[in-house]
Structure formats: structure tokens, C-alpha cells
C-alpha positions, -999 to +999 in steps of 0.1 A: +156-502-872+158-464-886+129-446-889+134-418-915+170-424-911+172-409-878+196-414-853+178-436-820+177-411-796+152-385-815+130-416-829+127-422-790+117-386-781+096-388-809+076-419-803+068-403-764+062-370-780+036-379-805+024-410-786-015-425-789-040-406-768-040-429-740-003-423-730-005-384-740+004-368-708+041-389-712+043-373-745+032-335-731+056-340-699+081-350-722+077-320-744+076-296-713+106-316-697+128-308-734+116-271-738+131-266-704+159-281-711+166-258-742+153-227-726+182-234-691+208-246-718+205-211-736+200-188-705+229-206-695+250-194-726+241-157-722+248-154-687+283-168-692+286-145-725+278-116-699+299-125-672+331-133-696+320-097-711+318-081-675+354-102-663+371-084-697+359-051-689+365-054-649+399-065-659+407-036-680+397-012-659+419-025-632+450-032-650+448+006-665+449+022-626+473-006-620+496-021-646+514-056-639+547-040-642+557+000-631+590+010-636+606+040-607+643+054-603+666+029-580+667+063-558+637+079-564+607+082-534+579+070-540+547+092-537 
């Protein structure tokens, strides 16, 4: 059965969300347990925008002291 055409999962969450007042501390444990979730799922996505951020620039930095590839003389010394 759909409620409001809404896929099973979220007519779950809803029903312990907005549950009767005898079973409200489901529904506000619920609630706390899904605004966690959302708030360590984005935290999540801008620490690893930040680290991929800090990886490009490390890399740069290193590859322009130190390219891949650095072409010398067959007989030249190397300083």
C-alpha cells in the first residue's frame, strides 16, 4: 500500500517519526539517529573535497621541483 505515492522506505521513517505519543521517544531517537546520519554523510563529502584539493596541490608542487622525466647530455656531470 502507497501512502502519498511514496516509496516504502520513507512511509517507514515516517510512521516512527511522527508516531502517537505513547511511542514518541522511537520517533525522536529516530529523528536524532537520521540528522546524524546527514550531518557525518556531508562532513564526510568536504573532508574528501579538501583532501583531493590538498593531494592536487601537494602534487603540483612536487612534480614542479621534480618532473617525471629530466633530460642531461650522455657526457655531461651532473651537479
Amino acid at each position: 500500500m502507497k501512502f502519498l505515492n511514496l516509496n516504502w522506505e520513507f512511509w517507514i521513517a515516517l510512521k516512527y517519526v511522527f508516531s502517537p505519543k505513547r511511542e514518541r521517544f522511537t520517533g525522536i531517537i529516530s529523528l536524532i539517529s537520521i540528522i546524524g546520519v546527514a550531518l557525518s554523510v556531508g562532513a564526510l563529502t568536504v573532508v574528501n573535497s579538501v583532501i583531493t584539493g590538498f593531494k592536487e596541490a601537494v602534487s603540483e608542487k612536487i612534480l614542479s621541483l621534480n618532473p617525471h622525466l629530466s633530460i642531461t647530455y650522455r657526457n655531461s656531470k651532473i651537479r
